[in-house]
C-alpha positions as CSV (number, residue, x, y, z in Angstrom):
1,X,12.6,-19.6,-17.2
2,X,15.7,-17.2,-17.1
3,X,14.5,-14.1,-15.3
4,X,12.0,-14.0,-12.6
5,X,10.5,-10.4,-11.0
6,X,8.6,-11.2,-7.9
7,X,6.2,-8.4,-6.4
8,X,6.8,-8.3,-2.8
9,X,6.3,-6.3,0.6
10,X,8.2,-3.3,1.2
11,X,11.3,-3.7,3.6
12,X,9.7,-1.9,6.7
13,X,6.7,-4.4,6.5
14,X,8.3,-7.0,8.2
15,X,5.9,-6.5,11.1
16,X,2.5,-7.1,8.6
17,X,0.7,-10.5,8.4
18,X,1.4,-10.9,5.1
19,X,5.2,-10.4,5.6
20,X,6.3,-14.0,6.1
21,X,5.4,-16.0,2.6
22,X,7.5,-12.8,1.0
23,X,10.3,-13.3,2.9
24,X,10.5,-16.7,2.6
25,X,10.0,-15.8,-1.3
26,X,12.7,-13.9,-1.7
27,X,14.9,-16.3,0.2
28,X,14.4,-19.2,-1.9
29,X,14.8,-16.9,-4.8
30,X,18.1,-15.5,-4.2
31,X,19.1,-19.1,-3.5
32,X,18.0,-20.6,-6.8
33,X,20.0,-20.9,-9.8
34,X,17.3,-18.6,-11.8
35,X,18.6,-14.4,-11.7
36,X,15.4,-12.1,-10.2
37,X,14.3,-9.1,-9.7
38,X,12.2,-8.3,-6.0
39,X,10.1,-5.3,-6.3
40,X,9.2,-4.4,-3.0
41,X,6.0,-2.5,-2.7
42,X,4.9,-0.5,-0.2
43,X,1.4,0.1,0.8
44,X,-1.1,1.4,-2.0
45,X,-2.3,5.3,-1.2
46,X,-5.6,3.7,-2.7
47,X,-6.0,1.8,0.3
48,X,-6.8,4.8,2.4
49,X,-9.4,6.1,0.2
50,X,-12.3,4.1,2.2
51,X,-11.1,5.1,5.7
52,X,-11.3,8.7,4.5
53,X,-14.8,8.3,3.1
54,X,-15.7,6.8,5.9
55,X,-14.8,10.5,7.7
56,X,-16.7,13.0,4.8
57,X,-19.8,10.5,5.3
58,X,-19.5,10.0,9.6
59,X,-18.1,13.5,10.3
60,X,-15.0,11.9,11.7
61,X,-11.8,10.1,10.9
62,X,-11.4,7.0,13.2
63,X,-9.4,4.4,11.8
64,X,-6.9,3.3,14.2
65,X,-3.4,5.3,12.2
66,X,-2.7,6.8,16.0
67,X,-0.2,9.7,15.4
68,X,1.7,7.4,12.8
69,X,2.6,7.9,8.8
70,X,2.9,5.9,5.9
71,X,5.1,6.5,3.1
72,X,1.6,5.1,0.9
73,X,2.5,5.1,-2.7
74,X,0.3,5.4,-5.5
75,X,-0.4,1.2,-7.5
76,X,-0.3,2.8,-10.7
77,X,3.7,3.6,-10.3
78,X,4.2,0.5,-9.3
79,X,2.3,-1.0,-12.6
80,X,4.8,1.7,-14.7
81,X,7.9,0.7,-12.5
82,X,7.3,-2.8,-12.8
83,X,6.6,-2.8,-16.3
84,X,10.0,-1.2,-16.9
85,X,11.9,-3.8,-15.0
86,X,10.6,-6.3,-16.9
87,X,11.0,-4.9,-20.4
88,X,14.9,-3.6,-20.1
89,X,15.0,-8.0,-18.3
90,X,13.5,-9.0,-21.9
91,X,15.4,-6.6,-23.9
92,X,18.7,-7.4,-22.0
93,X,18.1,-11.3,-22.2
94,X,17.7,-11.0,-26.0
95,X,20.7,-9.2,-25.9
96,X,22.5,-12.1,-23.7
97,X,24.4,-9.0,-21.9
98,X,24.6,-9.2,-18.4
99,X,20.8,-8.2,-16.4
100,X,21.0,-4.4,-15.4
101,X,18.4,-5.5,-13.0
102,X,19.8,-9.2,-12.1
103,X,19.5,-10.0,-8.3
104,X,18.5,-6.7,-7.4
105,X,16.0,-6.1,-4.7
106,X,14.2,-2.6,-5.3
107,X,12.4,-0.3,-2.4
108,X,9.3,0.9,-3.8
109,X,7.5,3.3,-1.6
110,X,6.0,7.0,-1.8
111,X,8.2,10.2,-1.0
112,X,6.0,12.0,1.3
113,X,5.1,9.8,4.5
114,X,1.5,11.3,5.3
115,X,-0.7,10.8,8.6
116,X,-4.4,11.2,9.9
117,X,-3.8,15.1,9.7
118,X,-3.2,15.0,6.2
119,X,-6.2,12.4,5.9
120,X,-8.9,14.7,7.6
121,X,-7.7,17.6,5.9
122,X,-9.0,16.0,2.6
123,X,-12.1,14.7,4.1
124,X,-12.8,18.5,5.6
125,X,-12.2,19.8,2.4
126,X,-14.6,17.3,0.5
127,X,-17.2,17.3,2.8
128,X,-17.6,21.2,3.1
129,X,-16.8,21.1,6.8
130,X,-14.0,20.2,9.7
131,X,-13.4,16.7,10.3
132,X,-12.3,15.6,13.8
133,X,-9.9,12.6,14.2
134,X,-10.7,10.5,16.6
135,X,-8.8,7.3,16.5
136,X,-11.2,3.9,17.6
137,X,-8.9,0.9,18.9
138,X,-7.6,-1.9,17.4
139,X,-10.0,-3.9,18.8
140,X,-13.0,-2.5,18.2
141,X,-11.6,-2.2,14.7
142,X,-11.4,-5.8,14.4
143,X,-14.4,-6.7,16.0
144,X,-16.4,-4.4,13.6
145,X,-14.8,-6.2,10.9
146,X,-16.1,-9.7,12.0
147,X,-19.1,-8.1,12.4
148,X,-19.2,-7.6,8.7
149,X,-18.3,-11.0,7.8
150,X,-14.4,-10.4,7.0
151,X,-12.4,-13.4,6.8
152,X,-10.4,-14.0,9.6
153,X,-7.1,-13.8,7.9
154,X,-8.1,-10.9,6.1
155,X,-8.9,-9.2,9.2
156,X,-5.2,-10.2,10.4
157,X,-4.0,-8.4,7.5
158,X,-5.8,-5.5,8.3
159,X,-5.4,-4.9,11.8
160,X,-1.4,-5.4,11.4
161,X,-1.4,-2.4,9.0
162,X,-3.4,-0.5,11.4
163,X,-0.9,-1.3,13.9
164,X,2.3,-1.0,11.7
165,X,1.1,2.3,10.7
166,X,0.6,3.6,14.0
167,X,4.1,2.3,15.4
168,X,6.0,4.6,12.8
169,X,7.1,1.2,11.0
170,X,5.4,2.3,7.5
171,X,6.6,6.0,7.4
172,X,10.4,5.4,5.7
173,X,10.7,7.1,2.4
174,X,13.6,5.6,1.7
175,X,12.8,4.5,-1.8
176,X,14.6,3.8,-5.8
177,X,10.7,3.9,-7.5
178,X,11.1,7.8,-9.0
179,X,15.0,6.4,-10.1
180,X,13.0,3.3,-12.3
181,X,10.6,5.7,-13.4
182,X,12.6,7.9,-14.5
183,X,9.9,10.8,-13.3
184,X,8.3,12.0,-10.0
185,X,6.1,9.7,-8.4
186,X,2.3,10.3,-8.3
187,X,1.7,12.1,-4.9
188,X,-0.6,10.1,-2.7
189,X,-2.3,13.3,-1.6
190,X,-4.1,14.1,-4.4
191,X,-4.6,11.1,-5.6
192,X,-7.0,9.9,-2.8
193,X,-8.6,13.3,-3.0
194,X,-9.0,12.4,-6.5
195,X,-10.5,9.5,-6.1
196,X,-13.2,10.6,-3.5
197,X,-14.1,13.1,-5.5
198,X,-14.9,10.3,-8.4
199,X,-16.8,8.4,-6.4
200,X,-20.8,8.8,-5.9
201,X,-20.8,9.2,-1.9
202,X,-19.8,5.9,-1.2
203,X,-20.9,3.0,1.0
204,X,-17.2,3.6,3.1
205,X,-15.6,0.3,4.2
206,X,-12.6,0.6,6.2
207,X,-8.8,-0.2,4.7
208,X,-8.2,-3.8,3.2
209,X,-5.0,-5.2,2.1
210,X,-5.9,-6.8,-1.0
211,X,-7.0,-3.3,-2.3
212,X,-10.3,-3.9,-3.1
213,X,-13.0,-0.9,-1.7
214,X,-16.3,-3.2,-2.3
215,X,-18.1,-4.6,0.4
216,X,-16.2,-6.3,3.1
217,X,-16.2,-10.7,2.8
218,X,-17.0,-10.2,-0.7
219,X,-15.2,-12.5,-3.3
220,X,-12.7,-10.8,-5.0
């Protein structure tokens, strides 16, 4: 192997669940003898589509966000962007010229850091009707998901993003994505408005870290 790109966790994650095994990723990487590339991702807009379902179908937003933001980006930049990064690696290792992207770590998050407000503005607009937000706790949040059969270390994930989000950790927009793209990025916005729209009034499940939307404890 002569190039390695490793998908990792956006810088301001540190506090997430899943932070730790990409850390100590990127550790042993940039002390290996193999050149990489860290693509650090921040947290999928698609992951808020199911809280915000949840709202058109209940009438009210109450995932746990508090009065936090999250620079949410949307997966499908982070597809292009990566895909970039690893064609200009081939095409510069078949050129033996030095790695334009050689032991570079890369912020990848979404220019617009958006909130609840923004979140039940789309809901009220979809559902024909204002949406309230009323924020539930943490805990009840994480006792509703072992209700439902969530696996406890999925549930960790979750709740830290809930929490991350709601401390202001997740809201930086500090960012190179739209540089490797060489375009705008996809605005989260309207891409979860998007996406509710497409959907048949769904069964909502609440946000989950691997990005799936199906029902909750269900193999990926």
């Amino acid at each position: 192997m002569r190039h390695l790109v490793y998908t990792s966790l956006t810088g301001a994650g540190d506090q997430l669940a899943m932070a730790l095994p990409h850390r100590w990723t990127e550790r042993r990487l940039a002390h290996g003898t193999t050149t990489w590339t860290v693509l650090r991702n921040g947290l999928y807009a698609e992951l808020l589509v199911a809280d915000t379902a949840h709202a058109v179908a209940g009438g009210v937003l109450t995932a746990p966000l508090g009065a936090g933001r999250v620079a949410a980006v949307a997966r499908e930049d982070l597809a292009d962007a990566a895909a970039r990064v690893l064609a200009e690696a081939a095409t510069d290792l078949r050129a033996t010229q030095p790695g334009r992207h050689a032991n570079k770590t890369y912020e990848l998050v979404g220019d617009t850091a958006i909130g609840s407000a923004d979140l039940t503005t789309i809901a009220s607009d979809i559902a024909g009707n204002p949406i309230a937000y009323r924020p539930g706790t943490l805990a009840n949040r994480r006792a509703a998901l072992t209700s439902a059969g969530m696996p406890h270390w999925r549930i960790d994930h979750v709740i830290s993003i809930y929490a991350a989000i709601a401390a202001g950790f997740l809201s930086s927009t500090d960012s190179v994505l739209t540089d490797l793209l060489g375009t705008a990025s996809r605005p989260a916005l309207p891409l979860i408005a998007a996406a509710l729209q497409g959907e048949a009034r769904p069964a909502p499940q609440p946000i989950d870290s691997t990005g799936r939307t199906g029902r909750q404890g269900q193999p990926r």
